[in-house]
Legacy VTK file of the C-alpha trace (Angstrom):
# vtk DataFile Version 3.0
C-alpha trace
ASCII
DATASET POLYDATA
POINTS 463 float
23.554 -62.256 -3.198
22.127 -61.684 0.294
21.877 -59.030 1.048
23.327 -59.554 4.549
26.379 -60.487 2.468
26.525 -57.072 0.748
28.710 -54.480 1.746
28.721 -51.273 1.020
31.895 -50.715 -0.553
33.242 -54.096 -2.311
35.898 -55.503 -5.311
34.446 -56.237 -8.649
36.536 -58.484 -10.535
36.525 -57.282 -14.477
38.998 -58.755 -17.462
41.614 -56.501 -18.298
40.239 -55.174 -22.159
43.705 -55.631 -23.320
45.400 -59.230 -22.348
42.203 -60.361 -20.466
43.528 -60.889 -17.251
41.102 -60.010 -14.326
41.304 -56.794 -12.139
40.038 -55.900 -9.319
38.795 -52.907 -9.506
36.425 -51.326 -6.320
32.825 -50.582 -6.413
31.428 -47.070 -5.689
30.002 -46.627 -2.053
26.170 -46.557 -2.299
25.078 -43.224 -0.565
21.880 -44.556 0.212
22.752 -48.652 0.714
20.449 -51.086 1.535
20.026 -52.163 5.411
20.985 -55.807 6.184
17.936 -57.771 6.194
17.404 -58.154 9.792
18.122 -54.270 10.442
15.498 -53.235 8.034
13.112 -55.597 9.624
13.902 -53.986 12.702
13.255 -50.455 11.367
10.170 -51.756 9.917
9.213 -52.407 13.048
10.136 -49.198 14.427
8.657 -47.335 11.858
5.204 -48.415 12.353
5.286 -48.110 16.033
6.579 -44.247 15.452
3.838 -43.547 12.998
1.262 -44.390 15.185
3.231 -42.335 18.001
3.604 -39.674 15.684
-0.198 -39.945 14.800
-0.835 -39.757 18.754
1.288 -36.566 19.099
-0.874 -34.631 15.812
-3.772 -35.317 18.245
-2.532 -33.891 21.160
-0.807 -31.367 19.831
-3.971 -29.791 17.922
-6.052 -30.340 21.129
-3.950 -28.136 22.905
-3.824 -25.158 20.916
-7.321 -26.003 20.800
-8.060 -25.886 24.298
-5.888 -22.730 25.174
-7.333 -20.493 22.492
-11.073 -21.863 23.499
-13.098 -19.745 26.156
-11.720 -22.434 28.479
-8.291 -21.488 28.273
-7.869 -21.095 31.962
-8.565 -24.378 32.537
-5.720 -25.691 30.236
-3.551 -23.072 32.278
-4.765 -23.838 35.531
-4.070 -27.302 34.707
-0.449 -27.107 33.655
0.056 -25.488 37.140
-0.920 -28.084 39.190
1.857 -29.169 41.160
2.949 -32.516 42.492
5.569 -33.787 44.351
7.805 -33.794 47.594
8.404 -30.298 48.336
11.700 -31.954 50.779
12.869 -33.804 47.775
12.636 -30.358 45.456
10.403 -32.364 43.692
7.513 -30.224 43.749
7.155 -30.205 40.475
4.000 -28.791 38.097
2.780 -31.196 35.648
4.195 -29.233 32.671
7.311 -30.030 34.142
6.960 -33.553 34.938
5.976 -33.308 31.392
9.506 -32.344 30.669
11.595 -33.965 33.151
9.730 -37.194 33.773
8.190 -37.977 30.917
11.024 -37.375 28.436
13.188 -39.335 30.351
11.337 -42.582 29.169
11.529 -40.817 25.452
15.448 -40.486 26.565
15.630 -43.708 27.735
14.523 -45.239 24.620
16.761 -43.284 22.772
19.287 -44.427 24.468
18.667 -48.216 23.716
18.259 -47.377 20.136
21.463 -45.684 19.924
23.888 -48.222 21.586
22.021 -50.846 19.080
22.983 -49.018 16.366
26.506 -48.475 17.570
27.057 -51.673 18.858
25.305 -53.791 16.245
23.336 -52.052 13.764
24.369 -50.665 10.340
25.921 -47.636 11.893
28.677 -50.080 13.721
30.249 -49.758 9.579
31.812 -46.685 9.541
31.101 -47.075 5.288
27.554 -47.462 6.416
27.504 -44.862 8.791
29.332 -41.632 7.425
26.162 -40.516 5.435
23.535 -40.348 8.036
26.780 -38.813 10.540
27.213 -36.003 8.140
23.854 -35.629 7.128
23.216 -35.125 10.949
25.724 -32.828 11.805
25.063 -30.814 9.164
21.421 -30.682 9.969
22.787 -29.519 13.402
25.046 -27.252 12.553
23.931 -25.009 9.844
20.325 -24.129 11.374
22.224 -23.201 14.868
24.277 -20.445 12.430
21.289 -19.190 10.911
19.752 -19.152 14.045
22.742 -16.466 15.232
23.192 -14.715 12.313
19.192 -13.721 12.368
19.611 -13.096 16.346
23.252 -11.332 16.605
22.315 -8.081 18.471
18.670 -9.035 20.915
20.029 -9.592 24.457
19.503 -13.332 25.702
18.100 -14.370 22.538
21.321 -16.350 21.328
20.598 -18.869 24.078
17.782 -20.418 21.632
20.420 -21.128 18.969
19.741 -25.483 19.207
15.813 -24.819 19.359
15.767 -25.355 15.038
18.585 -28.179 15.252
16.375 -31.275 16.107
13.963 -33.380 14.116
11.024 -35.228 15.601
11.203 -38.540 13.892
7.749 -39.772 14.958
6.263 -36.151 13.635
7.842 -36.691 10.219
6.879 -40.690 10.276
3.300 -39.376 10.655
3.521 -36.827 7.738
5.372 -40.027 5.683
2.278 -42.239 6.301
-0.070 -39.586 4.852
2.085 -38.736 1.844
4.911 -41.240 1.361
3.157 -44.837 1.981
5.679 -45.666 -1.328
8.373 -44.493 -0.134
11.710 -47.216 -0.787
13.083 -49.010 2.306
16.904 -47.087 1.556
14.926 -43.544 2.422
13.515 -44.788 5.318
16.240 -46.379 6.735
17.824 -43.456 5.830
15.823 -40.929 7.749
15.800 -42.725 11.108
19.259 -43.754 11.073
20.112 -39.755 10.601
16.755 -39.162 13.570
19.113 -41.683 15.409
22.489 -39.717 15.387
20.028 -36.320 15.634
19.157 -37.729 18.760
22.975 -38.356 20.187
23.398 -34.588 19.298
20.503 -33.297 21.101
21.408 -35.228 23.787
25.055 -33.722 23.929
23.646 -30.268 23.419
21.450 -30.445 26.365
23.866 -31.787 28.874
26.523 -29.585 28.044
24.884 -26.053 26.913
21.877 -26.130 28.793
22.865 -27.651 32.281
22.289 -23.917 34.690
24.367 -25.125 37.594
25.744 -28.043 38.456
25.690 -29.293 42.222
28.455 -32.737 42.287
27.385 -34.365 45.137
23.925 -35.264 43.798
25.284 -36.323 40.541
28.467 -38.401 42.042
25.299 -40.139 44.125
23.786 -41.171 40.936
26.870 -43.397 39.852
25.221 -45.620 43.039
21.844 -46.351 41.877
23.256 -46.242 37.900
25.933 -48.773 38.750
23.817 -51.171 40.862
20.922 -51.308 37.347
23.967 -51.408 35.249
25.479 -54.436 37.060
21.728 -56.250 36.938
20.708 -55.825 33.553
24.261 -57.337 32.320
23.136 -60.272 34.566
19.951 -60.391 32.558
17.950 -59.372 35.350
14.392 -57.989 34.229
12.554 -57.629 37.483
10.738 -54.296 37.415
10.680 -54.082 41.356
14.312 -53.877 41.414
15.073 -51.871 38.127
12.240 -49.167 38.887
13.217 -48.008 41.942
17.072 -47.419 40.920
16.390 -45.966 37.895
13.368 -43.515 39.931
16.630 -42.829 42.183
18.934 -42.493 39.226
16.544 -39.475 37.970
15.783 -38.125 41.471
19.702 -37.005 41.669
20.972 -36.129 38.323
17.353 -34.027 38.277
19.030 -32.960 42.006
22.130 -32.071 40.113
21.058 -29.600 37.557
22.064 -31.404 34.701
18.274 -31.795 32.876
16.673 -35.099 34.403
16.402 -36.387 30.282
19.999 -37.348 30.258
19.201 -40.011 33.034
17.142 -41.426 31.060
20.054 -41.735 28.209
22.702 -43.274 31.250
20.397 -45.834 32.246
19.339 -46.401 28.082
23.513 -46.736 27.651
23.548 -49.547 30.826
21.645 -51.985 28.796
23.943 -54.576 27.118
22.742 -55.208 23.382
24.412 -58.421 22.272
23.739 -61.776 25.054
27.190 -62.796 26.880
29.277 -65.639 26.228
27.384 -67.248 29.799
24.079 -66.684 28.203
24.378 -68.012 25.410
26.150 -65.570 22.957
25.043 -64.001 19.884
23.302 -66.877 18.347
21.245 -67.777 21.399
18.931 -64.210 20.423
18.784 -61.051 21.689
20.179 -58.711 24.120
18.693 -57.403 26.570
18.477 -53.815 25.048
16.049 -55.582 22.252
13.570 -56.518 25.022
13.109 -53.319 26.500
12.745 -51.609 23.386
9.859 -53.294 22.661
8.355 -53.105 26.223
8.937 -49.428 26.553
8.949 -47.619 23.119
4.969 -48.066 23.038
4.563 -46.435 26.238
6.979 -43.314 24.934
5.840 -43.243 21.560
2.119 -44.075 22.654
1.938 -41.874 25.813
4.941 -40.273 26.920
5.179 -37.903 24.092
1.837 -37.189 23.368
1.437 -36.174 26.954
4.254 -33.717 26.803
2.568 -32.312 23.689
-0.721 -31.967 24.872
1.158 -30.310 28.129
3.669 -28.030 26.388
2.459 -27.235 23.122
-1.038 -25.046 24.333
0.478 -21.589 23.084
-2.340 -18.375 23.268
-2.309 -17.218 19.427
-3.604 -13.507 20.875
-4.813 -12.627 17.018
-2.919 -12.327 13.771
-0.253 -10.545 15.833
0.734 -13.499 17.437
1.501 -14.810 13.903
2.973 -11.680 12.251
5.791 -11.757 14.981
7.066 -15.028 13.457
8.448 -13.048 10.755
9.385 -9.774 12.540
10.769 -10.544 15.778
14.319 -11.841 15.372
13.995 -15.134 18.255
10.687 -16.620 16.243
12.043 -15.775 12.713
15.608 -17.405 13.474
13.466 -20.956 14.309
11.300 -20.570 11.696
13.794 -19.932 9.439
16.523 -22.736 11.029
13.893 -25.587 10.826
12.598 -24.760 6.894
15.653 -23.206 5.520
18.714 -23.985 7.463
17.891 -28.063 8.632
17.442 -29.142 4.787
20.416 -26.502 3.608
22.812 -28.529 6.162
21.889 -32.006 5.532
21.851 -31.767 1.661
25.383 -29.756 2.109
26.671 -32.401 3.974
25.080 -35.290 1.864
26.611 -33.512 -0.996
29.778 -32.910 0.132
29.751 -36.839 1.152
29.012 -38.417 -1.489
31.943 -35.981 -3.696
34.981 -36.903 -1.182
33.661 -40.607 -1.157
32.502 -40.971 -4.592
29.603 -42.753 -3.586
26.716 -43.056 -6.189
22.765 -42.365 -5.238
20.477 -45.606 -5.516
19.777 -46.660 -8.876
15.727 -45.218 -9.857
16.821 -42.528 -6.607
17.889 -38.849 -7.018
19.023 -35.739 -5.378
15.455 -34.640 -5.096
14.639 -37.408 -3.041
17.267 -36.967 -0.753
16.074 -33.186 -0.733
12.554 -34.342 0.106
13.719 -35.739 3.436
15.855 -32.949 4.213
13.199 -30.957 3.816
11.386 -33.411 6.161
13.813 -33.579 9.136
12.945 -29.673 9.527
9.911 -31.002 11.591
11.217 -30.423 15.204
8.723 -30.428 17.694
9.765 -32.629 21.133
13.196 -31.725 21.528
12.563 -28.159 19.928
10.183 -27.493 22.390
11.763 -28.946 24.785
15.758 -26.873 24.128
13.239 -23.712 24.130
11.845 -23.901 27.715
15.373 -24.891 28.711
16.373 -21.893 27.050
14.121 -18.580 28.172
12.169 -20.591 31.236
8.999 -22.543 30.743
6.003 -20.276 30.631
7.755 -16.915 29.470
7.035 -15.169 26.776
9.753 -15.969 24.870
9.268 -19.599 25.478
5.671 -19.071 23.735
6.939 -17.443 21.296
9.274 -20.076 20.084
6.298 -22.616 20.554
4.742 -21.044 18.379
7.437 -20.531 15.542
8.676 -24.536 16.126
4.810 -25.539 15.581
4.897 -23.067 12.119
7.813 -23.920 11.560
7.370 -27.790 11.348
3.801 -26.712 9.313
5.841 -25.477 6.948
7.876 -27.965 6.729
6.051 -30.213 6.525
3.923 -28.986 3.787
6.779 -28.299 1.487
7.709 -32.117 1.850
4.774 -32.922 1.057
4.871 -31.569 -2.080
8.345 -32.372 -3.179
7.498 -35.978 -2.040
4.061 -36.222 -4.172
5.607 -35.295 -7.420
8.169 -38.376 -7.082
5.185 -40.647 -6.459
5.258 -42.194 -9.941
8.729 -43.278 -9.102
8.114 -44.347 -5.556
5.666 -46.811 -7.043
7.897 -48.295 -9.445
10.760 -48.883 -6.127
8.100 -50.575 -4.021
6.764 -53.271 -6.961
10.584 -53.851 -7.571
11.286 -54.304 -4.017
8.217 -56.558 -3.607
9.054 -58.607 -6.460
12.690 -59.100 -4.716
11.700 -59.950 -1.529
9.046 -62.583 -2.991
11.539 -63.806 -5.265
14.042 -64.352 -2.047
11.803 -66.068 -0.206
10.509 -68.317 -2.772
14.122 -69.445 -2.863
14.816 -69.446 0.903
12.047 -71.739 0.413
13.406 -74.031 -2.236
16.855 -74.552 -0.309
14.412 -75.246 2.699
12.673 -78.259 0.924
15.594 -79.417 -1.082
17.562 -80.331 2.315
14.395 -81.812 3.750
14.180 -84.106 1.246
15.442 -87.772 2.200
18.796 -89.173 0.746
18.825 -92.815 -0.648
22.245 -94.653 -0.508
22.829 -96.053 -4.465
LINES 1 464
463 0 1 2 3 4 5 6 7 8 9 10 11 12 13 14 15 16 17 18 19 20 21 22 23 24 25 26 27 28 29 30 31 32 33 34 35 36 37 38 39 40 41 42 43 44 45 46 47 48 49 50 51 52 53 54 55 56 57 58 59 60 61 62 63 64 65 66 67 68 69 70 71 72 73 74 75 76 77 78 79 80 81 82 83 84 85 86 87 88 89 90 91 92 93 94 95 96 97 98 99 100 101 102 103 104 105 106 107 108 109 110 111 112 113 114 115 116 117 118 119 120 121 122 123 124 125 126 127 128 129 130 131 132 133 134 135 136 137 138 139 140 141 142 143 144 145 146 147 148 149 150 151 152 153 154 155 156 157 158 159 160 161 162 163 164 165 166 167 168 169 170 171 172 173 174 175 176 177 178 179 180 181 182 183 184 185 186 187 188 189 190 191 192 193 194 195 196 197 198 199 200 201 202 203 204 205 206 207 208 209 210 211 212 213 214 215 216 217 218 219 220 221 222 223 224 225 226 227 228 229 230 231 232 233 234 235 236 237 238 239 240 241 242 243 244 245 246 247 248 249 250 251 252 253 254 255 256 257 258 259 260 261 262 263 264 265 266 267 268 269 270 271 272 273 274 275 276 277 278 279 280 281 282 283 284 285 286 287 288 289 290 291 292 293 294 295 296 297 298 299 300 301 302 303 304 305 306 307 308 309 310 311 312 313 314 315 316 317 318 319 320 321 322 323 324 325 326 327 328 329 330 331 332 333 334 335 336 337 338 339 340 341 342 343 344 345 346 347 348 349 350 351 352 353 354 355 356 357 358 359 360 361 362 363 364 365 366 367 368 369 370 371 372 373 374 375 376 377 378 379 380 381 382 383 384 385 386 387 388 389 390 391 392 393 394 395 396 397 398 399 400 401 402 403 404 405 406 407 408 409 410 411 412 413 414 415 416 417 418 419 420 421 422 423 424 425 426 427 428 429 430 431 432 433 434 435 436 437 438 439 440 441 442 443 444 445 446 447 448 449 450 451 452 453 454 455 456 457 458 459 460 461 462
């Protein structure tokens, strides 16, 4: 059967063993289901656009800590200070900032294609396809923000990193995955960035809401305007970057103005695009949305320089000796993200998973097991973007509190990393076996894609 065909949660038809009749009986939900086949070519896609991102942000990311523990650490500093901008405007910004509220926004904005596409017509538009990654996500949200408080009940201020350990850097984790998990099956993968997909809705909620420090209406009822006037051109299919630019530029300008953090701009104006082609253009059938098209224009330039240049700008943290490093484990702010990302982000997806898949009786993947859905829990703990990002909204870019939890998100994801790795090599054997049985299915599909092909090419003679 096609596998577009498939759903997740379908009647088998079986005779009755005593009179033979047939009855329907239903089939268990697959907790780790197969992506139609145009979704997983899209994630394919995806996925090797994020590795090479991911790749990118390794680079600039050790090249900072590089740089500010070399002799020429005040350069790096000095650097980071520069500012820019129209003092009038109260956009004089430094570039560590711009970093943050500029750059992210096209990180945001991409996001925020990616998300309506899988609302609107991905797999997560099936609420059978979608309640696993939802969980999972929530979960992974959830549990490291407790663990976060319960290690940091009593320091004053300190609660207000609780989200720092709650996100995962997908392009960070795609980067460890094409090191050590080249094998790993399609359903994991699809897995993993559907539940980076629904960690990125979260974040995004978590930022506007807990992190906003005052809110100022006038600018933000001035950025309906410019959001309105983009919103009503890209439904009309307009793609003209002199007349999208500047509202979207103005769009940020005012919700930055606001106080609300300039990033969710970025998710308003992601949220404007349609997906799916209206009836006047066309419809469905006639191709892609809109949303489609600027994916692929812009997720290159935030996977391929946005991000990286927000590492290299915000993830330069002093080590100052093995002191530096023995606070991760003594002072209560460090230890609680240390301790969310490797313990509490794997504890709260697998929980969640768990608990899924035992209200919905859903079965893992046959030649799949719990380990494997461990492996990527253990995975998602690598939180380095957003982390770093939640901790200068938290305790003030440049403090040192905010280079403390630099420092703990960067072990943090280390260590996470590393004990993927591991769990993820010993399942190798296995992972081998999935990917020959997956190639031999997809060969074996097209072959007879193109069989029907040539059979209704051939010519008909009247008898």
């Amino acid at each position: 059967m096609d596998a577009e065909c498939r759903e997740a949660w379908s009647a088998v038809v079986e005779p009755d063993p005593g009179n033979g009749a047939p009855v329907t009986t239903p089939r268990r939900l697959s907790l780790l289901g197969p992506a139609s086949r145009a979704e997983a070519r899209r994630i394919a896609d995806i996925l090797r656009k994020e590795t090479i991102g991911g790749a990118l942000l390794l680079v600039a990311a050790v090249a900072a800590l590089a740089w500010a523990n070399s002799p020429w650490s005040e350069a790096y500093a000095g650097l980071r200070s520069v500012t820019v901008g129209p003092a009038g405007l109260h956009l004089d910004l430094n570039l560590a900032e711009w970093a943050s509220d500029g750059l992210l926004a096209v990180f945001f904005f991409v996001a925020g294609l990616e998300l309506k596409r899988e609302f609107v017509a991905g797999d997560l538009r099936d609420p059978r396809r979608a309640v696993v990654p939802v969980a999972a996500a929530v979960g992974g949200v959830i549990v490291p923000a407790l663990l976060y408080l319960l290690v940091n009940t009593f320091p004053d201020g300190a609660a207000r990193g609780w989200a720092t350990p709650t996100a995962t850097d997908i392009a960070f984790a795609l980067a460890v995955l094409a090191v050590v998990g080249r094998r790993l099956p399609a359903a994991l993968r699809t897995f993993l960035l559907t539940l980076a997909v629904v960690d990125d809705l979260l974040a995004i909620v978590i930022i506007a809401v807990f992190y906003t420090s005052h809110l100022s209406v006038v600018p933000l009822l001035a950025a309906l305007a410019p959001l309105g006037a983009f919103t009503v051109l890209v439904r009309r299919r307009v793609r003209s970057w002199w007349l999208l630019l500047p509202l979207a530029v103005v769009t940020w300008g005012l919700v930055h103005a606001s106080g609300v953090h300039a990033t969710v701009a970025g998710v308003l104006l992601g949220f404007a695009v349609p997906v799916l082609r209206s009836e006047k253009a066309g419809g469905p059938e006639a191709g892609p949305g809109l949303a489609e098209h600027f994916e692929h224009r812009f997720r290159p330039i935030s996977a391929g320089v946005a991000v990286p240049l927000f590492a290299f700008l915000s993830a330069g943290v002093p080590l100052n000796g093995l002191g530096e490093v023995a606070n991760l484990f003594t002072d209560p702010v460090p230890l609680g993200v240390v301790a969310g990302l490797v313990v509490g982000k794997p504890l709260g997806i697998m929980t969640a998973t768990w608990l899924t898949a035992r209200f919905t009786r859903a079965d893992i993947d046959e030649g799949l097991a719990w380990v494997d859905v461990a492996g990527l829990a253990i995975l998602s703990g690598i939180g380095f973007t957003v982390s770093l990002l939640i901790g200068e909204l938290a305790f003030g870019s440049g403090t040192p509190r905010d280079a403390q939890v630099k420092l703990a998100v960067l072990a943090g994801s280390l260590i996470a990393a590393l004990l993927a790795t591991v769990v993820l090599r010993l399942r190798d054997r296995a992972y081998r076996r999935l990917a020959e049985a997956e190639r031999a299915e997809a060969e074996h599909a097209e072959s007879e894609r193109a069989g029907t092909v040539a059979t209704r090419d051939l010519p008909s003679y009247g008898g």
